[in-house]
Each structure stands twice: as C-alpha cells, then as structure tokens.
N, C-alpha and C positions, 0 to 999 in steps of 0.2 A: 163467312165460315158456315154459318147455321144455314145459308142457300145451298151452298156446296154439299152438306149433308143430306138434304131432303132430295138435292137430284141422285146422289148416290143411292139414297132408298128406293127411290122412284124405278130406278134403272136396275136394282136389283131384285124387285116386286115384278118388273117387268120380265125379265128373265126367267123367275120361278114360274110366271107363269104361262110364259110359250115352253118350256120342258115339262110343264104336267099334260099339256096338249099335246105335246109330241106323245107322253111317254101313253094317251090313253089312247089317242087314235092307233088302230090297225095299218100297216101298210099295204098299199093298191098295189094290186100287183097286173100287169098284161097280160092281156089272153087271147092270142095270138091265133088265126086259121093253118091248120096242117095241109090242105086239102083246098082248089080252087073251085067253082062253082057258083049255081046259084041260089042264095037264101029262101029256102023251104019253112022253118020255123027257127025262134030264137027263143029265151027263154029271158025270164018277165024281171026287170030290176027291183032290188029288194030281195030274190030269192035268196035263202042260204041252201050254197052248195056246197058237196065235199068234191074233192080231188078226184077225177074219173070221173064227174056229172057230164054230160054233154048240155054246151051252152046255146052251139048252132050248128042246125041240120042244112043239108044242100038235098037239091033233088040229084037221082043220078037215072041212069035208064032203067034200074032196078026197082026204086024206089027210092029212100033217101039214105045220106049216111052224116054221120058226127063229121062238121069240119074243123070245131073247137071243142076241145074240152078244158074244165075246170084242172089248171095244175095245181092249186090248194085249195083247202076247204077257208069256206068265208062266204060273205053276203056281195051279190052282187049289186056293185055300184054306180054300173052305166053299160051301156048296150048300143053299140055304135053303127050295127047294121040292123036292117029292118027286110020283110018277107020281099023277095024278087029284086034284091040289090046282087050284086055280081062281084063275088070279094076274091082274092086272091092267096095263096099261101104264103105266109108271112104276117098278113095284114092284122092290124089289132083290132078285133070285132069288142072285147069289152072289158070290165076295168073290177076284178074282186078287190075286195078289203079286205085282208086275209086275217082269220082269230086268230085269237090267242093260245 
C-alpha cells in the first residue's frame, strides 16, 4: 500500500512536470521557401524575428530576392540551408519558436 502511494506521487510529480514544459516552451513553427533558387544569404540562428522578416535571399539575375520569410514573430531556432545550397519551393529552410 505505502509502495502504491509513492508510485502514484511519483507519476503525478512527473506529469506536473512535463506540462510546465510544455506549457513554457514556444511552439516551432516551419518556415518553408516560396520561391526556388539559389542560397544568396540566410539569416543567423538565435535572431528574433517578426512576421515579414525575410529569413533567405536567393540570387536572381537582378539581384537577389526573399525566398523565405518569417510567418511569425519569434527567435529563430535552426537554419537548415546554408550560402550556394540549391532549395526548392516548399522546402523547409528553417524552424522559429514562435513568442508569446
């Protein structure tokens, strides 16, 4: 009986505390290329962006253009192309944490 009770604590200790984790972490969100091409500049993980930032330039015969931009505002948490990669539209170039 007294073993039965301590695993029940245990298991409910456990619980409270992957839901304060969930509930502090931000959700990642994908940030996906509009536009194919290739990788001109990215922009540098850790930055906090707002929504409209552009995250990755492609070069075009012009000069360059936005192939991603930030669809929320948050800190970005991974950046999955790098300068002279060859990405596609669709393609998930990088991963925000979106705030709160």
């Amino acid at each position: 009986m007294k073993k039965s009770k301590i695993i029940i604590a245990l298991v409910v200790a456990i619980l409270m505390i992957c839901a304060a984790a969930l509930a502090m972490g931000g959700k990642q969100v994908e940030q996906t290329a509009v536009v194919s091409g290739t990788v001109s500049s990215t922009i540098t993980a850790g930055t906090v962006v707002k929504s409209g930032d552009s995250l990755v330039e492609i070069s075009t015969l012009t000069g360059t253009a936005s192939a991603a931009r930030a669809t929320v505002d948050g800190t970005v948490q991974q950046v999955l192309v790098k300068q002279g990669d060859e990405i596609k539209s669709g393609q998930i170039v990088a991963y925000i944490e979106q705030s709160e």
